[in-house]
KEKOL-563662 format. One record per residue (C-alpha): x, y, z. Coordinates in steps of 0.5 Angstrom, whole numbers, padded with zeros to 4 digits, always signed. Last residue first. Layout:
REM residues N
XYZ
...
END
This chain:
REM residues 250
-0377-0345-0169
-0371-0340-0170
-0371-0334-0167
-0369-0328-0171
-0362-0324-0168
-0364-0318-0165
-0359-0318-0160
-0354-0320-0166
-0352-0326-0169
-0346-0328-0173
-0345-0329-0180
-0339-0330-0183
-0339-0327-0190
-0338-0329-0197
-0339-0324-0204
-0341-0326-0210
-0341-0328-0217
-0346-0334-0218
-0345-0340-0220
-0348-0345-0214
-0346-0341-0209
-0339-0345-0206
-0335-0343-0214
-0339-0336-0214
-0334-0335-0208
-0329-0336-0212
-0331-0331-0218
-0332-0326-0213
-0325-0326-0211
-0323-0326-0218
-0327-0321-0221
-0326-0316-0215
-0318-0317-0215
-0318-0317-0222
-0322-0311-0225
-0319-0307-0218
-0312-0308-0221
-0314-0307-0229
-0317-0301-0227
-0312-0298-0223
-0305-0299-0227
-0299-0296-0224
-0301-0300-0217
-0295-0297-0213
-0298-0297-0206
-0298-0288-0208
-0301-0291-0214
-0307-0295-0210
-0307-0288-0205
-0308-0284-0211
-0313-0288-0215
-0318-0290-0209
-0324-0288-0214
-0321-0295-0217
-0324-0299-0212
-0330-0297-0213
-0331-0297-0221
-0329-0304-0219
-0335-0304-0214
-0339-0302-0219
-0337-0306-0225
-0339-0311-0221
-0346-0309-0219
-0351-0315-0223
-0348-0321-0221
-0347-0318-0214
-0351-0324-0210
-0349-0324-0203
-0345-0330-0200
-0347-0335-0193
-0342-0338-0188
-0335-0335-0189
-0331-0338-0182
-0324-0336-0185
-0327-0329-0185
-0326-0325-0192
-0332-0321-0190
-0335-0321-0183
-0343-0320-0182
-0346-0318-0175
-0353-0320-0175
-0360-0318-0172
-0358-0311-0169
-0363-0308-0166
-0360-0307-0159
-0360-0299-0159
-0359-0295-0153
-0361-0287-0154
-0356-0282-0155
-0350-0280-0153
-0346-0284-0148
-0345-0282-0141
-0347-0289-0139
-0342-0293-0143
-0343-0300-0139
-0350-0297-0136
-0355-0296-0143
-0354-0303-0146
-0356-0304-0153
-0350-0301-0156
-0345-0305-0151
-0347-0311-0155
-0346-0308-0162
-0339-0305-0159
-0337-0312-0157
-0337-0314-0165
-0334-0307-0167
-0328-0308-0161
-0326-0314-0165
-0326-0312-0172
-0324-0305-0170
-0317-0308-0166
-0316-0314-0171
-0317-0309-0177
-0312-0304-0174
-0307-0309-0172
-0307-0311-0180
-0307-0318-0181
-0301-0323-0182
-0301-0325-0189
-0304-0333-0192
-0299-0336-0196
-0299-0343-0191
-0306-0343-0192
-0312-0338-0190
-0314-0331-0192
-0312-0324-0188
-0308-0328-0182
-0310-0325-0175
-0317-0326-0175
-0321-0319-0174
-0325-0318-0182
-0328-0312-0180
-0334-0312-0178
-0341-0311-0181
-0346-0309-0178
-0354-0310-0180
-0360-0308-0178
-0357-0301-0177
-0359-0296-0171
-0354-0291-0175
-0353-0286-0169
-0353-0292-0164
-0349-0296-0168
-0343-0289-0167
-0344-0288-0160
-0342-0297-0160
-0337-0295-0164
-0334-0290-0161
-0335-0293-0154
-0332-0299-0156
-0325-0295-0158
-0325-0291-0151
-0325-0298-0148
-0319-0301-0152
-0317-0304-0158
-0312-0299-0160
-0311-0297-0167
-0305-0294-0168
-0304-0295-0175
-0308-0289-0177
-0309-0285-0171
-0317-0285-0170
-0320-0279-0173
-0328-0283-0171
-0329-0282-0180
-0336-0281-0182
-0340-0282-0188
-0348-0283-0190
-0348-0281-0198
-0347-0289-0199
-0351-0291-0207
-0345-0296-0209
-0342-0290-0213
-0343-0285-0208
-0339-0288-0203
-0333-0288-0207
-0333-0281-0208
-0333-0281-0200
-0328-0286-0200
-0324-0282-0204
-0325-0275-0201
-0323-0278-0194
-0317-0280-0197
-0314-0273-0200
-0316-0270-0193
-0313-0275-0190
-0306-0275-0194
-0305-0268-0194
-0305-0268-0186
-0301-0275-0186
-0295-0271-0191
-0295-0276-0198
-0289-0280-0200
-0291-0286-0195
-0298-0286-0198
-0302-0290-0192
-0301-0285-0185
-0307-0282-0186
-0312-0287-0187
-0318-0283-0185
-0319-0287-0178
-0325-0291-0175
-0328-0290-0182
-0336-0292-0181
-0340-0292-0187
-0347-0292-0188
-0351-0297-0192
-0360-0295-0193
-0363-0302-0197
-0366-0300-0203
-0365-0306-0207
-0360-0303-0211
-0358-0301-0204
-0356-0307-0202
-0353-0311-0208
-0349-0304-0208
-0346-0306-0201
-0345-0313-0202
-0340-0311-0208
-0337-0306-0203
-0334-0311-0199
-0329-0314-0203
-0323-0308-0202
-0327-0303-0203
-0329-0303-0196
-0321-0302-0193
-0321-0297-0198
-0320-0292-0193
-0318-0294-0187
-0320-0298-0179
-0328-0301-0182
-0334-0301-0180
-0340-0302-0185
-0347-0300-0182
-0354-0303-0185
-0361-0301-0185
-0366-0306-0189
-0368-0313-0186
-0372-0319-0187
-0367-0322-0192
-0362-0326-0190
-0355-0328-0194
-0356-0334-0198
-0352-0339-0196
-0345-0342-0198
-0344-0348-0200
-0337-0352-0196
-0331-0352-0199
-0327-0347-0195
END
């Protein structure tokens, strides 16, 4: 991944982040997101579960209370109030139509400009040391991007509330292999490492003894390395993919 990155557009003003847990936002994202409401532009967040099955020495009905908490706290840091969790079982995501329906009721209810999926590939990174994906975020990254269709089209889910919304100019994939354009987070990184961190519980509960210095290096780094394909500016990298209501190119 050499190639220069592109600034991301302009020209709108609603997004929606949809991602399978808690956290998964802070882990990168959320830098992007208090780019975007420092600028005035509306964020709201889509949890497909609440994390419920993350900290193995906490009960999941403990668990999901504690983890909707942080990512509510988190949320407020980067300029998010509008938060939703779908109550999917965590870590048994399905990639089925039940799934789609969700999400594309919750695009409807956000009417975003802008979507952004998770991160759908089956290795998290590139090259020989890169991890296997989570089944939950290949199963939520997939079926969000088919949400956004289904959204828009009144007759593949015809019992679903609300009215169609087929408004969408890009879907946005983070840590995606095919990263094409940044967004410039220069002057919000403290808050998305504050971010990270207000998952304190369940990144002590995974063994992080130090949140700070952990979300300080993680978020430093990945920005950092991006800024080395966005002329020197700390950023975080999308693939952009075009939406129904993506604009024309003349």
């Amino acid at each position: 991944m050499t190639a220069t990155l592109e600034e991301f557009p302009s020209g709108w003003q609603r997004a929606a982040v949809i991602v399978a847990h808690p956290d998964d936002i802070e882990w990168g994202s959320a830098a992007a997101v208090a780019a975007w409401t420092a600028a005035g532009r509306i964020v709201s967040y889509v949890l497909v579960t609440s994390g419920e099955a993350g900290i193995d020495t906490l009960d999941p009905a403990a668990a999901k209370l504690a983890r909707q908490a942080e990512e509510r706290s988190s949320g407020e840091i980067v300029g998010v109030s509008a938060i939703e969790f779908l109550d999917h079982p965590d870590g048994r995501v399905v990639e089925d139509l039940t799934l789609r329906g969700d999400l594309a009721a919750a695009i409807r209810r956000h009417r975003p400009d802008v979507v952004v999926a998770q991160n759908h590939a089956e290795r998290w990174g590139t090259g020989p040391g890169a991890g296997w994906n989570s089944a939950d975020h290949r199963a939520v990254g997939r079926a969000t991007i088919d949400a956004v269709s289904d959204a828009g089209n009144r007759w593949i889910f015809p019992d679903l509330p609300g009215e169609p919304w087929a408004g969408v100019q890009w879907i946005a994939v983070p840590h995606s292999p095919q990263e094409t354009h940044a967004v410039d987070v220069s002057a919000v990184l403290d808050k998305a490492i504050a971010s990270l961190v207000a998952h304190e519980q369940y990144l002590r509960g995974i063994g992080i003894d130090e949140p700070v210095a952990f979300a300080t290096q993680l978020i430093e780094g990945q920005t950092n390395s991006v800024a080395e394909r966005f002329g020197g500016r700390a950023g975080v990298a999308f693939e952009l993919i075009p939406g129904p209501a993506a604009p024309r190119a003349d």
